[in-house]
C-alpha positions as a printed NumPy array, in Angstrom:
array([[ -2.585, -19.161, -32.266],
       [ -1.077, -16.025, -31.686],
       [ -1.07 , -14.429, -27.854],
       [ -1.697, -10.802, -28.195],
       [  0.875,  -8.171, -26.267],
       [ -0.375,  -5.163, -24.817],
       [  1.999,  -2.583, -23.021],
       [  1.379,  -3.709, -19.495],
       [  2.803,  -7.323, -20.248],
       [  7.115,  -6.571, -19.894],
       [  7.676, -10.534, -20.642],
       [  8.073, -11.978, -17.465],
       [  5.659, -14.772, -15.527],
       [  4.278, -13.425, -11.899],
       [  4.273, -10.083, -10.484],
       [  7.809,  -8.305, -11.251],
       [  7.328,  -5.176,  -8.433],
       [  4.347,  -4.993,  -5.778],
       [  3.528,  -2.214,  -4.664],
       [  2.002,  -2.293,  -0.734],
       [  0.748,   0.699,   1.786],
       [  1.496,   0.323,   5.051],
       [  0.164,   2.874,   7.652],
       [  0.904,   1.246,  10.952],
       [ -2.424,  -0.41 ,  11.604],
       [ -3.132,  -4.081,  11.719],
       [ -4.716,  -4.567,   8.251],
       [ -1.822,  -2.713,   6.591],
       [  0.542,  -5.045,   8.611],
       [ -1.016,  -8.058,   6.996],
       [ -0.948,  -6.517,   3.778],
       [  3.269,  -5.802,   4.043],
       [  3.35 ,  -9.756,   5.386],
       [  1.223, -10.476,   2.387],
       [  3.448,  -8.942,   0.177],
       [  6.921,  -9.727,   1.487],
       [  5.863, -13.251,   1.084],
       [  4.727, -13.327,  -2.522],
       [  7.307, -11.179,  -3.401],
       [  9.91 , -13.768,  -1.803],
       [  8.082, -16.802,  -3.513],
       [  7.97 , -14.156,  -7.231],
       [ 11.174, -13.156,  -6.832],
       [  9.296,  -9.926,  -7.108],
       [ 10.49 ,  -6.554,  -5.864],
       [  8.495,  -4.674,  -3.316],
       [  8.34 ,  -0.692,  -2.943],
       [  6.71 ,  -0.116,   0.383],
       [  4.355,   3.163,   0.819],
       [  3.764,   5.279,   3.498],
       [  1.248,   8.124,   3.326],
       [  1.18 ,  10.941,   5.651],
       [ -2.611,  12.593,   5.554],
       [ -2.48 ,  16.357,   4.697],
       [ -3.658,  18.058,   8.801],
       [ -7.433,  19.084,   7.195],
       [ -7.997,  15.546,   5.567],
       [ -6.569,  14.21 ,   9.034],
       [ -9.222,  16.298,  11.266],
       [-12.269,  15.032,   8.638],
       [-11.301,  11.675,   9.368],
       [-10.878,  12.351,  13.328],
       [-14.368,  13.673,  13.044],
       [-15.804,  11.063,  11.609],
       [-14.642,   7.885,  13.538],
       [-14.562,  10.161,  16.617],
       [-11.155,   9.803,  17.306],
       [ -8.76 ,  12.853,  18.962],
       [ -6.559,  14.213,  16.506],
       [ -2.712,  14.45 ,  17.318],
       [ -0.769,  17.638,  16.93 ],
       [  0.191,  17.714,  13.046],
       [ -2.508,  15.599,  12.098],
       [ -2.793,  11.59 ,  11.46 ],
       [  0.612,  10.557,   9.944],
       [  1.546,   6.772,   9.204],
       [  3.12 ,   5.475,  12.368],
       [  6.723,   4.057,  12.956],
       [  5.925,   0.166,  11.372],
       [  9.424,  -0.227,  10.122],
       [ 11.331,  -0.859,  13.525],
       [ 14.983,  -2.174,  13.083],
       [ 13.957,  -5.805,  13.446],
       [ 11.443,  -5.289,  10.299],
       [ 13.914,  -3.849,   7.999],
       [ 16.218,  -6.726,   8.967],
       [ 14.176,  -9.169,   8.427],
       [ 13.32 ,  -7.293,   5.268],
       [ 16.559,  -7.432,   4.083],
       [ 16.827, -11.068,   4.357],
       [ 13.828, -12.314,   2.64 ],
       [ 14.272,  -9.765,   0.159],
       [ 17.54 ,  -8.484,  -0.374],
       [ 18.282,  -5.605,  -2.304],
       [ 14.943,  -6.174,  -3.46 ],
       [ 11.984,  -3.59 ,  -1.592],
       [ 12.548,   0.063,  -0.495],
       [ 10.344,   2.548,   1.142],
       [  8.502,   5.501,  -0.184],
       [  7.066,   8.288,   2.165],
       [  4.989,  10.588,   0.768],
       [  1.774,  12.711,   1.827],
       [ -2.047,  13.408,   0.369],
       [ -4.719,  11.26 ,  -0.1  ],
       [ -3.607,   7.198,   0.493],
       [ -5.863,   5.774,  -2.76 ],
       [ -4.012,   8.549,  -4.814],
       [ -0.71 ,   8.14 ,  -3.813],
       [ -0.59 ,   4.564,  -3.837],
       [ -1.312,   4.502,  -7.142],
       [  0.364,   7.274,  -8.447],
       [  3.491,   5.349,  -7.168],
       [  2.208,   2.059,  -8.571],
       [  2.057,   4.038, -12.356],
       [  5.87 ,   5.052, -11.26 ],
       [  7.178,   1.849, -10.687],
       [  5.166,   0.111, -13.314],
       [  4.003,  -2.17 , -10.715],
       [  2.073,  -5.352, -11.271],
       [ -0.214,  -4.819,  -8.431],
       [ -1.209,  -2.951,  -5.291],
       [ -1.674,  -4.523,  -1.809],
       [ -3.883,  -3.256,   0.905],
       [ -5.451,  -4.376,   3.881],
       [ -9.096,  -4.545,   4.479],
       [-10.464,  -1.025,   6.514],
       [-11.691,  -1.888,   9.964],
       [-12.347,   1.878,  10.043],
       [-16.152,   2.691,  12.209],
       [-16.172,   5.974,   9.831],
       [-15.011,   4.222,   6.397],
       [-18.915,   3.837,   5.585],
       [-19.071,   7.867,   5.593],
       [-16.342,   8.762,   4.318],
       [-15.292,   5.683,   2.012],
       [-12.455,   3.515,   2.929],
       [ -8.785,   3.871,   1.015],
       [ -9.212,  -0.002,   0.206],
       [-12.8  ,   0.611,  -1.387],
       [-11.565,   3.769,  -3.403],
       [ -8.636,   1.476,  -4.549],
       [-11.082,  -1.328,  -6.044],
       [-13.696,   0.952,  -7.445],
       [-11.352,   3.332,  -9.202],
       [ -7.098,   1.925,  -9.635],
       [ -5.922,   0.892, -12.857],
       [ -3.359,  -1.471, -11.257],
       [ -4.907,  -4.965,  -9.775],
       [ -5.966,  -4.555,  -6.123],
       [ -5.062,  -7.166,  -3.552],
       [ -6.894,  -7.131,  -0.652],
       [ -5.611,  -9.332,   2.354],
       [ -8.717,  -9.523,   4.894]])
């Protein structure tokens, strides 16, 4: 019996590179844990993804979940202290870096995940009180990505 090969399959067992938004709040902090350790245990690499909302996507979302918007709009907060990237480094070294980029999260993440080739994308579940108006990133993500979606709860 013959295994068929497609173009997504690059001969290797287990994810090769994960790709995993982080945007300072707890469910995106379980997600980077998630994926640190499965990319330790896959000898995977990791590419780390911070998204800044654009200032008039930021004030919808302020609107909605009734929240006070911040001068400059909602950007991804400082997750990667010192201690974080060290510890980075040692379960993973030489093997994760960070991308920073800005426009709408579920877009982003995967347009990176398409860039890296990555095996999957790693989000944590919304706790947002507006995501049933306005749709979480994590919902978009399984509804619509053509890269697996991980969601750590």
């Amino acid at each position: 019996m013959s295994i068929p090969t497609g173009t997504f399959e690059i001969g290797r067992d287990g994810p090769g590179v994960l790709v995993v938004g982080l945007d300072g709040t707890d469910p995106s902090r379980d997600a980077l844990a998630y994926a640190v350790g499965m990319a330790r245990r896959e000898g995977s690499s990791l590419v780390i993804v911070r998204v800044g909302v654009p200032v008039s996507a930021a004030a919808a979302v302020a609107a909605a979940s009734g929240t006070v918007l911040p001068p400059g709009g909602l950007m991804a907060d400082e997750a990667l202290t010192p201690e974080n990237i060290s510890a980075l480094d040692e379960l993973l070294p030489g093997r994760w870096r960070l991308v920073e980029c800005t426009g709408e999260p579920g877009a982003e993440l995967e347009r990176v995940a398409r860039d890296v080739r990555a095996d999957a994308i790693v989000v944590g579940r919304s706790r947002n009180p507006g995501r049933h108006l306005l749709g979480s990133v994590t919902s978009r993500l399984v509804r619509r990505a053509n890269h697996p979606v991980i969601v750590v709860p």
